[in-house]
The first five atom37 places (N, CA, C, CB, O) and aatype in JSON, in Angstrom:
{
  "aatype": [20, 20, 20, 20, 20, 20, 20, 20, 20, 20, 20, 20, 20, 20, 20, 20, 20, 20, 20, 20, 20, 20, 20, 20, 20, 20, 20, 20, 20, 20, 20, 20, 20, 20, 20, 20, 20, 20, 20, 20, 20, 20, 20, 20, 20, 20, 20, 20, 20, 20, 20, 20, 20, 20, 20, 20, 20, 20, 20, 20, 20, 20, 20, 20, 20, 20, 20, 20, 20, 20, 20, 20, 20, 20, 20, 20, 20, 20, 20, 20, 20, 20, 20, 20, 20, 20, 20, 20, 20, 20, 20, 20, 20, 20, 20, 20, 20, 20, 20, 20, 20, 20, 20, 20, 20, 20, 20, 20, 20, 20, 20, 20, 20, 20, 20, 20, 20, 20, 20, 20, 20, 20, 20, 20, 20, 20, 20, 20, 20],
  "atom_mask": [
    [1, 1, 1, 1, 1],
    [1, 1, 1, 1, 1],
    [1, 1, 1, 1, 1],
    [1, 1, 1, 1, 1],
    [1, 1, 1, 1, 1],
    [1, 1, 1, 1, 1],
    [1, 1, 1, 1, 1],
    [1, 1, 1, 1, 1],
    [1, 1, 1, 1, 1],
    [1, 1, 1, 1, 1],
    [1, 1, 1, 1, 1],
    [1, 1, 1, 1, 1],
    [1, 1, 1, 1, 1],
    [1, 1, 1, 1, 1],
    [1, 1, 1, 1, 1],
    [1, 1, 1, 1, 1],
    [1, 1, 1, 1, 1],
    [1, 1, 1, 1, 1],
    [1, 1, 1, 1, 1],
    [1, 1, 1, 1, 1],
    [1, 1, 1, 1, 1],
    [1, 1, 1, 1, 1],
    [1, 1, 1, 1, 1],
    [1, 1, 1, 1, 1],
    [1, 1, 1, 1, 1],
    [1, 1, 1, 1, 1],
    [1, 1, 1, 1, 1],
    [1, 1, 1, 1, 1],
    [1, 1, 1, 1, 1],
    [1, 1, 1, 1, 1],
    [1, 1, 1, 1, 1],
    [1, 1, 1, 1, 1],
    [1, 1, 1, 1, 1],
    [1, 1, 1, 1, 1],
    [1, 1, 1, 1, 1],
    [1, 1, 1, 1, 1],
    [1, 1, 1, 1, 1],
    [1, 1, 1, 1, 1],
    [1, 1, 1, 1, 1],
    [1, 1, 1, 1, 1],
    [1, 1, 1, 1, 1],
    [1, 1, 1, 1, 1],
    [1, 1, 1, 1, 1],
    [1, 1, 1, 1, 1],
    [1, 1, 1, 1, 1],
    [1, 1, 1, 1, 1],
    [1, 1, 1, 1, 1],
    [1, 1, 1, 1, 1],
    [1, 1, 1, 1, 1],
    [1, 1, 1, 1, 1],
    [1, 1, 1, 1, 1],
    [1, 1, 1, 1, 1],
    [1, 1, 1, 1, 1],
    [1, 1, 1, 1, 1],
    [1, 1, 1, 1, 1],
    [1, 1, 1, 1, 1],
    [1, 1, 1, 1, 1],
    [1, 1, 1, 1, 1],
    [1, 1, 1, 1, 1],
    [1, 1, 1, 1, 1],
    [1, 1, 1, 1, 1],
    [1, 1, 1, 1, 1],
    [1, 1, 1, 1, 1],
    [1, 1, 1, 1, 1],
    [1, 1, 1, 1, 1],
    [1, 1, 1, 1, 1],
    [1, 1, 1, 1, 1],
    [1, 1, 1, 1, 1],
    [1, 1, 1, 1, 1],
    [1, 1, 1, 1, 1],
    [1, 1, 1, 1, 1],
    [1, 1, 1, 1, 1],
    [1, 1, 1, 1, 1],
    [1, 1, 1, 1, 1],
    [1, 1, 1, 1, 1],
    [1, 1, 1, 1, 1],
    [1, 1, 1, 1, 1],
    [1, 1, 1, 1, 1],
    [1, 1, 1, 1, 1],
    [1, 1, 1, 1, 1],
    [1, 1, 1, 1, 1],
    [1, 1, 1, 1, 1],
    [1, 1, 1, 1, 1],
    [1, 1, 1, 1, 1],
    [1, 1, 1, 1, 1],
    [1, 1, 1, 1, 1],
    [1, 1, 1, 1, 1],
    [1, 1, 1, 1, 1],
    [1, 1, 1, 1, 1],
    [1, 1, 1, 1, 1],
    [1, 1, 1, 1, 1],
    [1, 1, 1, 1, 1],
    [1, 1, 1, 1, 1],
    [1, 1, 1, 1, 1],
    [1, 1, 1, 1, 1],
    [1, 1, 1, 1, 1],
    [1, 1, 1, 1, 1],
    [1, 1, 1, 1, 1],
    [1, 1, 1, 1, 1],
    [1, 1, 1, 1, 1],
    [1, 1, 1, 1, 1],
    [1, 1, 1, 1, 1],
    [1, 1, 1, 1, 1],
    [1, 1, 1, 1, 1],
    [1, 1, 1, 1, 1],
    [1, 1, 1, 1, 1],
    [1, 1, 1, 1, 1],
    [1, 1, 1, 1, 1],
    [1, 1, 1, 1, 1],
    [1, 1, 1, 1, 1],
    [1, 1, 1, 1, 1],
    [1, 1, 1, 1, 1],
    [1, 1, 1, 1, 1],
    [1, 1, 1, 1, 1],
    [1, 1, 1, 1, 1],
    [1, 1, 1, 1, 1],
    [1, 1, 1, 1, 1],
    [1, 1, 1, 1, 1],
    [1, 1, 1, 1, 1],
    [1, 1, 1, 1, 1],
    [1, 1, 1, 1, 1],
    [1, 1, 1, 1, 1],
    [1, 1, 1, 1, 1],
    [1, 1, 1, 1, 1],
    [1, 1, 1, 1, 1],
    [1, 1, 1, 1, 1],
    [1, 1, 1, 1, 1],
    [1, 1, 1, 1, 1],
    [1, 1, 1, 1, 1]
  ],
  "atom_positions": [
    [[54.96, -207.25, 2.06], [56.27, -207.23, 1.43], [56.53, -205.89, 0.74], [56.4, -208.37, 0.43], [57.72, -205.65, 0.54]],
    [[55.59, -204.91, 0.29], [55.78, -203.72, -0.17], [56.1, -202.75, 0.39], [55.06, -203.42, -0.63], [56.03, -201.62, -0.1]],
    [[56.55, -203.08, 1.7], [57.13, -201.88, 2.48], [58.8, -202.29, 2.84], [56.12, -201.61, 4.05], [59.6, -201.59, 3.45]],
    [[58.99, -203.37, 2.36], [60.95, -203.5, 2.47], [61.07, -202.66, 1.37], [61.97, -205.29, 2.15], [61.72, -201.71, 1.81]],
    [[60.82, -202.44, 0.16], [61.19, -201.82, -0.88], [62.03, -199.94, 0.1], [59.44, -201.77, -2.1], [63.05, -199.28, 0.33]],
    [[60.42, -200.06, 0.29], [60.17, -198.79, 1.12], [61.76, -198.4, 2.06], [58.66, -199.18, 2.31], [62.72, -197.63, 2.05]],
    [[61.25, -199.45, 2.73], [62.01, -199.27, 4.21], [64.01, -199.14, 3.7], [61.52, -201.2, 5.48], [64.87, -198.5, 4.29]],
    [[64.15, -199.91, 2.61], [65.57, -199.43, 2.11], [65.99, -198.71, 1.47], [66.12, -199.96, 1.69], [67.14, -198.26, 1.52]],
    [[65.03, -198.4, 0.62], [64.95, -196.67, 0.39], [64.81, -195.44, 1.31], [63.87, -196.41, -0.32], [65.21, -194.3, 1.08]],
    [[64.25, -195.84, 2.27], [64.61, -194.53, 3.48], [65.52, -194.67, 4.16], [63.72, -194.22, 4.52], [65.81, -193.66, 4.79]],
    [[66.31, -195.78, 4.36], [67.64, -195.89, 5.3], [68.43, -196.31, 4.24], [67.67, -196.99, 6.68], [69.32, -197.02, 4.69]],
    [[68.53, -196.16, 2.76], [69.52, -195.29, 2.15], [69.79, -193.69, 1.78], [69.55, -195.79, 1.2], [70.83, -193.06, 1.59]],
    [[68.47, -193.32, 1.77], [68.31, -191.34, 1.37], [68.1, -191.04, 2.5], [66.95, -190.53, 0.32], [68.62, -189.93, 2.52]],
    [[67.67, -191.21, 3.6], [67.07, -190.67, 5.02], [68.16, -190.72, 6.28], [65.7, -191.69, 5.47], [68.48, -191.77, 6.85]],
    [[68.64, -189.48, 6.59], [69.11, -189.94, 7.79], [68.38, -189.55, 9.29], [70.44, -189.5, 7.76], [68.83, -189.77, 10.41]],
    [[67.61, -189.17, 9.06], [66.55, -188.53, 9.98], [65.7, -189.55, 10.98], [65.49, -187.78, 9.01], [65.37, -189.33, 12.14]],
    [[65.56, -190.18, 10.54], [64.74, -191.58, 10.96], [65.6, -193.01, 11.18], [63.64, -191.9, 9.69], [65.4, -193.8, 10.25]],
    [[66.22, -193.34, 11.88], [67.33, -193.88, 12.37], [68.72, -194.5, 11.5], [66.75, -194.82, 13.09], [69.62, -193.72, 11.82]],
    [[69.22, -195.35, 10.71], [70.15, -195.0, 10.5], [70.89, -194.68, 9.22], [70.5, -195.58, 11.06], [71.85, -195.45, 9.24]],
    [[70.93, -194.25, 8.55], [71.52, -194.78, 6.75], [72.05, -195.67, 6.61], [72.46, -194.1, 5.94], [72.65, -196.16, 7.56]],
    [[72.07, -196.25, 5.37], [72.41, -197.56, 5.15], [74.03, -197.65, 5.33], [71.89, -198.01, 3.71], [74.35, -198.74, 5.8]],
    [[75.14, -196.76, 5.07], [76.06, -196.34, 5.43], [76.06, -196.91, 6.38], [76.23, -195.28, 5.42], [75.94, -198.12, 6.55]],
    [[76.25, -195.74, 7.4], [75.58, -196.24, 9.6], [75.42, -196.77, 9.43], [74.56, -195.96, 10.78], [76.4, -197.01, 8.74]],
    [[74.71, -197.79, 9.33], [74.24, -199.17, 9.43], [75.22, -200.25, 9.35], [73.32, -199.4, 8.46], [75.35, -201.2, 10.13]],
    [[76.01, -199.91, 8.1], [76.85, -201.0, 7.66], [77.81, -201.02, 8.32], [77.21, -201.03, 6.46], [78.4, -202.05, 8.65]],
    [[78.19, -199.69, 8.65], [79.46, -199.62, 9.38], [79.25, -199.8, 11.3], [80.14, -197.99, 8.87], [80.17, -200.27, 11.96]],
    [[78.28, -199.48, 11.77], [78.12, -200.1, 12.87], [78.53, -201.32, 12.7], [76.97, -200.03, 13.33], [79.53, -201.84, 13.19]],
    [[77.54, -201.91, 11.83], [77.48, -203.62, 12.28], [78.89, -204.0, 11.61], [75.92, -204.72, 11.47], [79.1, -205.2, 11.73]],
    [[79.79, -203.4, 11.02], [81.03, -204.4, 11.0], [82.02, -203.63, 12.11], [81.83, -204.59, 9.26], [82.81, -204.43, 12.63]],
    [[82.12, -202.57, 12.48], [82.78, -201.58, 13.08], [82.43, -200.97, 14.51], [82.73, -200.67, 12.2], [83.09, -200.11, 15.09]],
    [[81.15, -201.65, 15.01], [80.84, -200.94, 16.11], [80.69, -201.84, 17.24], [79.71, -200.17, 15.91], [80.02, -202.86, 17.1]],
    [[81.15, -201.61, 18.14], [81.01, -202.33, 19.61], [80.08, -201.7, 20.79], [82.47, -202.39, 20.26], [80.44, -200.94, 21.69]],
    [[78.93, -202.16, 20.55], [77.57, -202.15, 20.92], [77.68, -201.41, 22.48], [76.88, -203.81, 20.87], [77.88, -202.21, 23.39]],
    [[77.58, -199.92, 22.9], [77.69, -200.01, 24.54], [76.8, -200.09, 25.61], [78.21, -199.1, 24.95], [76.98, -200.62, 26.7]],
    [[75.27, -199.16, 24.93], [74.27, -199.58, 25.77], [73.28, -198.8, 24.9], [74.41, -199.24, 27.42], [73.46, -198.1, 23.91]],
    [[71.8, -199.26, 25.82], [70.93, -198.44, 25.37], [70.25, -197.8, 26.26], [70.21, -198.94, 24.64], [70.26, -198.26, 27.4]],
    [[69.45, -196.5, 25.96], [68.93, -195.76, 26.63], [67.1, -195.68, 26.8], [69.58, -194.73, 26.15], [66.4, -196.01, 25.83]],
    [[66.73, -195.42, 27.54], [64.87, -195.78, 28.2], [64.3, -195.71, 27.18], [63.94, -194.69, 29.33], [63.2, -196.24, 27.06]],
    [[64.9, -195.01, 26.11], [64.26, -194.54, 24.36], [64.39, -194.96, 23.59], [64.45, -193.63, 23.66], [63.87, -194.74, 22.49]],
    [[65.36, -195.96, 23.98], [65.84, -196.94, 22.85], [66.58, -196.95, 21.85], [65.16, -197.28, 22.33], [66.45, -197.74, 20.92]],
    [[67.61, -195.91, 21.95], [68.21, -195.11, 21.36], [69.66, -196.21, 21.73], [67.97, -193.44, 21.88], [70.12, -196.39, 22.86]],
    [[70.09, -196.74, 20.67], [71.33, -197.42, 20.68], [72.43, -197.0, 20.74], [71.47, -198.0, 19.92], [72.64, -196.38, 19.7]],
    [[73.72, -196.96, 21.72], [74.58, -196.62, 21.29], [76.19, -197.23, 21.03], [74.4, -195.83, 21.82], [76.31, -198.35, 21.51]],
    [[77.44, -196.7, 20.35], [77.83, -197.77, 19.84], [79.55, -196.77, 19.65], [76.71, -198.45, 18.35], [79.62, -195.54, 19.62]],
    [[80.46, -197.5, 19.57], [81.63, -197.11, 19.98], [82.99, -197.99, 19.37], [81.48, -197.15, 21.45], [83.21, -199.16, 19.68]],
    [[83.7, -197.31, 18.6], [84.68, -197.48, 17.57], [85.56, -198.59, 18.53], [85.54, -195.9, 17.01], [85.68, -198.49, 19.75]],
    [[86.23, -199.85, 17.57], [87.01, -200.6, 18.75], [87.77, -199.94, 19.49], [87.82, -201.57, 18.38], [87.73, -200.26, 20.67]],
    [[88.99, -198.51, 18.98], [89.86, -197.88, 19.79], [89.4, -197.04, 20.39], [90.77, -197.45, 19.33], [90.18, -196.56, 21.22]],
    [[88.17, -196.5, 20.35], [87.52, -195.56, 21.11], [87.77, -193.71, 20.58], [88.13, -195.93, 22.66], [87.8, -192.57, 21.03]],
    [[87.87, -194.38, 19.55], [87.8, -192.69, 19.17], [86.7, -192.14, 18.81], [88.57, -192.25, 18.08], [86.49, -190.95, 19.06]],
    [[85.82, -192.91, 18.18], [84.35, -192.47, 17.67], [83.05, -192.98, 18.34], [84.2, -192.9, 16.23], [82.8, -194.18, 18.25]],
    [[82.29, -192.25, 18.93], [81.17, -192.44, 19.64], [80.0, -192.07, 18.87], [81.23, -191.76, 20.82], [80.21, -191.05, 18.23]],
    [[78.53, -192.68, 18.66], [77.87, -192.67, 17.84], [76.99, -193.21, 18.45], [78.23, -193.03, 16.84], [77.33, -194.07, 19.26]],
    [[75.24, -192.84, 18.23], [74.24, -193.62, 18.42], [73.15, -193.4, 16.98], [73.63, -193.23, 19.93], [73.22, -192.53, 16.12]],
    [[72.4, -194.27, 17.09], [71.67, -194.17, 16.64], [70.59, -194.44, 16.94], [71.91, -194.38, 16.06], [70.39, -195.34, 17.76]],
    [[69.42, -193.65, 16.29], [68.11, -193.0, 17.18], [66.88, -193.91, 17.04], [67.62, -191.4, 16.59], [66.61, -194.07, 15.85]],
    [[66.04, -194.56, 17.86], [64.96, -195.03, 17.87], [63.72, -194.07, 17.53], [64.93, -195.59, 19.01], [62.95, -193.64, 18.39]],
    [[63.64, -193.81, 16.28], [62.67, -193.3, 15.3], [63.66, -191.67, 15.04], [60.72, -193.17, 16.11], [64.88, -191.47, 15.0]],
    [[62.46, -190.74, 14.91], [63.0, -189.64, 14.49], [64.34, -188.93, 15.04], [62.06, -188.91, 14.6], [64.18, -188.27, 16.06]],
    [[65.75, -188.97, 14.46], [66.36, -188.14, 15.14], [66.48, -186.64, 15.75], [66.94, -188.32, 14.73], [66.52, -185.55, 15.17]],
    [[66.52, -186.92, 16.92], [66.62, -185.49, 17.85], [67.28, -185.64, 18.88], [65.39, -184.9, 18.38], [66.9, -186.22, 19.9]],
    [[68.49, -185.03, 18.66], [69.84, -184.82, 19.91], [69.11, -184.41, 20.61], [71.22, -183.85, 19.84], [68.22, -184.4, 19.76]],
    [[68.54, -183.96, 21.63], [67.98, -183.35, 22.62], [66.94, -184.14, 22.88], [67.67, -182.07, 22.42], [65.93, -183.54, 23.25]],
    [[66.85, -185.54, 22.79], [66.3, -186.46, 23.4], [67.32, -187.61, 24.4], [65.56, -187.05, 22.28], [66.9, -188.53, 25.09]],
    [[68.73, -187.18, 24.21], [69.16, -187.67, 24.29], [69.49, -187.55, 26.19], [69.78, -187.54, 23.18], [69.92, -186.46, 26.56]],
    [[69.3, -188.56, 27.17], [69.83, -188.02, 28.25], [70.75, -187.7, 28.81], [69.67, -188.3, 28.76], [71.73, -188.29, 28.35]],
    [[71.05, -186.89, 29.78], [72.22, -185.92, 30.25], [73.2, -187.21, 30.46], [71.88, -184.81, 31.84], [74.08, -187.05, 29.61]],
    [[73.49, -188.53, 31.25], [74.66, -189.66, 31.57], [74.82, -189.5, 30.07], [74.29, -191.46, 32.35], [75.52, -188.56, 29.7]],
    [[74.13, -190.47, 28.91], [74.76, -190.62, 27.91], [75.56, -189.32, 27.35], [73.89, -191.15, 27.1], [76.72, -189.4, 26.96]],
    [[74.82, -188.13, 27.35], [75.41, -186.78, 26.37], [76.26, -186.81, 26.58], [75.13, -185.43, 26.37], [76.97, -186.45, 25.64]],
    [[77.04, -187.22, 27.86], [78.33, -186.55, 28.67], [79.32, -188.1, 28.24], [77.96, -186.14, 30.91], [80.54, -187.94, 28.2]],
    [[78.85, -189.29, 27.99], [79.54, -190.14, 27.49], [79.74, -189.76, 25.56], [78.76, -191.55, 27.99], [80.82, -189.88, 24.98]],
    [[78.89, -189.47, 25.12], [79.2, -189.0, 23.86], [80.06, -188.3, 23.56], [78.5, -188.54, 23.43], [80.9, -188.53, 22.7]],
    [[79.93, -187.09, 24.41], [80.84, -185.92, 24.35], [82.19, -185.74, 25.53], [79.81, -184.7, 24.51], [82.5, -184.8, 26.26]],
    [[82.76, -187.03, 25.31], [83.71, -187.75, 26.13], [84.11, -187.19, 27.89], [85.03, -187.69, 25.17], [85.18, -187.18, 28.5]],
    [[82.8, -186.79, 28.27], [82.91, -185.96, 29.48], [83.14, -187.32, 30.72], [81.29, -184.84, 29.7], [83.23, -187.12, 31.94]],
    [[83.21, -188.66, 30.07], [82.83, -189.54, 30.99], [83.28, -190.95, 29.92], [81.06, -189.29, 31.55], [82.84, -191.33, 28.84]],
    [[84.47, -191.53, 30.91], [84.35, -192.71, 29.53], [83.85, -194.05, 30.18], [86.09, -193.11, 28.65], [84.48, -195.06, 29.84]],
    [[82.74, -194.23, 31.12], [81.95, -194.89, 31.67], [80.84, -194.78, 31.1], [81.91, -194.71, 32.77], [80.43, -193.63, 31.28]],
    [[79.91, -195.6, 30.29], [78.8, -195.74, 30.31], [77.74, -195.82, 31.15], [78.81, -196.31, 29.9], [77.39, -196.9, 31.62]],
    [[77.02, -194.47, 31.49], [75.87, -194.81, 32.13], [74.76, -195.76, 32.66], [75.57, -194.43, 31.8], [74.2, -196.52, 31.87]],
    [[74.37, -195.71, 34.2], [72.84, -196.59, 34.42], [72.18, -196.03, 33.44], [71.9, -196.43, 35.92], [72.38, -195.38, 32.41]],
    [[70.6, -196.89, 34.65], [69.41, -196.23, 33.79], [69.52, -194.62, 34.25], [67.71, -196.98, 34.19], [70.14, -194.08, 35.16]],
    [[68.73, -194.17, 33.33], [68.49, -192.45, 34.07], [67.23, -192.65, 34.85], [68.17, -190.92, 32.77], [66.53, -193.64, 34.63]],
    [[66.84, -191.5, 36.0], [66.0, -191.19, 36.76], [65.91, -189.82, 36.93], [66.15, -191.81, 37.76], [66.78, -189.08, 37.37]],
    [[64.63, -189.49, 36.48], [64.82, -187.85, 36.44], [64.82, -187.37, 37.67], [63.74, -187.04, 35.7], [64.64, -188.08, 38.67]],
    [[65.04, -185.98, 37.71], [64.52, -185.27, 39.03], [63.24, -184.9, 39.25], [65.1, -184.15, 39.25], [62.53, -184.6, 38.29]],
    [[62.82, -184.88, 40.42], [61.05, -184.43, 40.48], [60.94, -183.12, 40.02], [60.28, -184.4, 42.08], [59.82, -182.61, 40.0]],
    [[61.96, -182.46, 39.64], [61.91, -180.87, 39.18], [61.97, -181.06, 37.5], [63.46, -179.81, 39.86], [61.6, -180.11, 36.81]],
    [[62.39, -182.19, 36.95], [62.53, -181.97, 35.49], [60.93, -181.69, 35.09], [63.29, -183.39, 34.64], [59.87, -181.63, 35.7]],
    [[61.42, -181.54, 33.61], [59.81, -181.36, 33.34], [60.06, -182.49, 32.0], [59.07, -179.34, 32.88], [61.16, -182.99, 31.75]],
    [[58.86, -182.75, 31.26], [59.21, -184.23, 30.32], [59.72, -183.27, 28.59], [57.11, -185.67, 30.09], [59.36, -182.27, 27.96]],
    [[60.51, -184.15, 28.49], [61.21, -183.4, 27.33], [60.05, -182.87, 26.08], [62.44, -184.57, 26.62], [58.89, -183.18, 26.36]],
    [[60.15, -182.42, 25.28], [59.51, -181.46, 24.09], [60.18, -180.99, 22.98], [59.09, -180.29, 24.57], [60.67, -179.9, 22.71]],
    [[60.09, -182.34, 22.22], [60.19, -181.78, 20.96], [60.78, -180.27, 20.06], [59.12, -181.9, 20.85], [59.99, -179.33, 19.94]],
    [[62.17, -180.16, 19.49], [62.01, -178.89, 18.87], [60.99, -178.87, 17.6], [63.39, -178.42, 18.45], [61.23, -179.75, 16.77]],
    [[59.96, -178.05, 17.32], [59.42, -177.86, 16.6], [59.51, -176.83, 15.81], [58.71, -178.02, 16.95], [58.42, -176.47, 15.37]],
    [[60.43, -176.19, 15.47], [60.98, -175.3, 14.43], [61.11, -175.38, 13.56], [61.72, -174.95, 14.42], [62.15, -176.01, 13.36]],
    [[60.47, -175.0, 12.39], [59.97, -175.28, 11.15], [58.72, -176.36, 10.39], [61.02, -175.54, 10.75], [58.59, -176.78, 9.24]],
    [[57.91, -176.55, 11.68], [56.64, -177.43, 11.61], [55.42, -176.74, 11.91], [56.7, -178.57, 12.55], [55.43, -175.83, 12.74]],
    [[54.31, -177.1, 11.26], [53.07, -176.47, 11.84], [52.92, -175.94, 13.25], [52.12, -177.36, 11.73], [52.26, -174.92, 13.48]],
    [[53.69, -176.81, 14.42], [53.35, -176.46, 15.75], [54.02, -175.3, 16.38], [53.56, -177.53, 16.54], [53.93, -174.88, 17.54]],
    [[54.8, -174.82, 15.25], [56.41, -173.9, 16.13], [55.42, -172.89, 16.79], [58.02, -172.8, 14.79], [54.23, -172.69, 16.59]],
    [[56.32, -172.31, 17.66], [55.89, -170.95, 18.42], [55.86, -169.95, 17.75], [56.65, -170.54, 19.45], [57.0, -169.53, 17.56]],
    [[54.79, -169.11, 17.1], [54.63, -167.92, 16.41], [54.17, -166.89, 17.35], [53.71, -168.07, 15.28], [53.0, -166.75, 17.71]],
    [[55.17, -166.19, 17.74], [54.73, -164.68, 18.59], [53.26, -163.97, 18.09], [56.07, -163.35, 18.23], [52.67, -164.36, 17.09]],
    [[52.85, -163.06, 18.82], [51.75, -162.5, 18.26], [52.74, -160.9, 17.55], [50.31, -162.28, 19.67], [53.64, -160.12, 17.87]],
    [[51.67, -161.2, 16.31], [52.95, -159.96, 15.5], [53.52, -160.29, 14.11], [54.52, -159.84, 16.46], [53.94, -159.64, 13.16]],
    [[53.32, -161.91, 14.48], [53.98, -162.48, 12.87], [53.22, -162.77, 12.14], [54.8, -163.64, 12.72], [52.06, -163.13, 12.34]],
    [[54.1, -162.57, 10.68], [53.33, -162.88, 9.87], [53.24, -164.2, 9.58], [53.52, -162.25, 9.0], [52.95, -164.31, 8.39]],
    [[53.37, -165.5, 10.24], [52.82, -166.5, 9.68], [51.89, -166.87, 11.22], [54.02, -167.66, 8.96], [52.09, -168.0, 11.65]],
    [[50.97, -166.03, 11.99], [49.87, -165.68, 12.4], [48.84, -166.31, 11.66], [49.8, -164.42, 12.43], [49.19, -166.11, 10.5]],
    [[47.73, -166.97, 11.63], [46.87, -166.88, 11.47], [46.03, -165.25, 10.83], [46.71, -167.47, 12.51], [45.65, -164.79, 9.76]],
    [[46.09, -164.84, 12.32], [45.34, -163.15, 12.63], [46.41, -162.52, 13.12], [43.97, -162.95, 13.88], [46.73, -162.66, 14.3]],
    [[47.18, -161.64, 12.19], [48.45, -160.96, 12.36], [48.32, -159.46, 13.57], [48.91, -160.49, 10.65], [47.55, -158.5, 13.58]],
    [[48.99, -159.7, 14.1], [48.46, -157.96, 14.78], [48.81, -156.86, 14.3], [48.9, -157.56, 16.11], [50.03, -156.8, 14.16]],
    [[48.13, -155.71, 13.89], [48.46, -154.71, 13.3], [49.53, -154.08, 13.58], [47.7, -154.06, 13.3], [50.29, -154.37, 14.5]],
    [[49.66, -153.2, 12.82], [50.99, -152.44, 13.02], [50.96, -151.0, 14.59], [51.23, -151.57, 11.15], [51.81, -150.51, 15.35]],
    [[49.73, -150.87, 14.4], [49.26, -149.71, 15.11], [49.08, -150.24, 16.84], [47.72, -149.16, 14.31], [49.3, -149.67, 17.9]],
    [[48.52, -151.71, 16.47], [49.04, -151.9, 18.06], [49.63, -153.12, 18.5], [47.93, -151.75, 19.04], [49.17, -154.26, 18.43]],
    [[50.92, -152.63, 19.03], [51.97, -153.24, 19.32], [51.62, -154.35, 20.64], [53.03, -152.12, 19.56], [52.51, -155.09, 21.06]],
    [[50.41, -154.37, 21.14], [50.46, -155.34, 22.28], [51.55, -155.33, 23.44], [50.56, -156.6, 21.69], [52.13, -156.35, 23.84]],
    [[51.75, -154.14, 23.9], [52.36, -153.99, 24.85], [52.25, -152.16, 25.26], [53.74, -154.68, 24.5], [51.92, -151.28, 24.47]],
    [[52.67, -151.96, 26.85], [52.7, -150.61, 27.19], [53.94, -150.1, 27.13], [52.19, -150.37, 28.38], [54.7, -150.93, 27.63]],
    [[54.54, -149.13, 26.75], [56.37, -149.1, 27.15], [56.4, -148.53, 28.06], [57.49, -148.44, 26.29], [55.41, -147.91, 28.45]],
    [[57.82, -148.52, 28.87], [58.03, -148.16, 30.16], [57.9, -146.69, 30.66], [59.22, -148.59, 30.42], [58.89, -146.35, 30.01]],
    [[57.63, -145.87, 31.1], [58.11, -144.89, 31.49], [58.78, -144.52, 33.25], [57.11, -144.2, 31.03], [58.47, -144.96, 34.36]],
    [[59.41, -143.91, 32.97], [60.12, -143.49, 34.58], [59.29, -143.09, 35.28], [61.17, -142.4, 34.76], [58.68, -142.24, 34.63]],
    [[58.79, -143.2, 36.42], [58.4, -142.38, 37.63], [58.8, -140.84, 38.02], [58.86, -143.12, 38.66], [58.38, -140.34, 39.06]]
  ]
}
């Protein structure tokens, strides 16, 4: 029982992690349920259709979101999508990690570990023939 305390305290201050208590409230009196996506990612749509909205099965990140739905969000399509099926060329989505321990730090920076000096630049420059 010591984690409802919890859990309504983060979906009142949190909007990061699926919905605020706000969202929430107003879905469930205001929203007409349209589908969900392989991620579980709910989505949900104003009775007159002016406002499109989902909300995210755990951490929010637009760019989890798949290409049918994006294009229903962003009213490119006022059909709700199947399931999705990727292409054998996609590759599996990845996380932005920008501003987390994992981000991509060039060699050169200073939040390096082992910074590279100034003197060598890790690279040759071009010259003409």
């Amino acid at each position: 029982m010591a984690s409802r305390p919890r859990h309504f305290w983060l979906r009142f201050f949190t909007w990061w992690n699926g919905s605020t208590l706000g969202t929430g409230l107003y879905t469930r009196w205001r929203g007409n349920a349209v589908g969900e996506d392989d991620q579980g990612h709910r989505y949900f749509q104003a009775p007159d259709g002016r406002r499109r909205w989902v909300i995210y099965n755990g951490e929010a990140d637009p760019s989890r979101i798949p290409p049918g739905w994006h294009a229903w969000m962003h009213y490119r399509s006022d059909v709700p999508p199947g399931p999705y099926a990727p292409r054998e060329w996609e590759k599996p989505h990845v996380p932005n990690l920008t501003g987390t321990a994992g981000a991509y730090r060039p060699p050169g920076s200073i939040l390096q570990p082992q910074p590279v000096t100034p003197g060598d630049a890790g690279y040759e420059p071009w010259t003409p023939n």
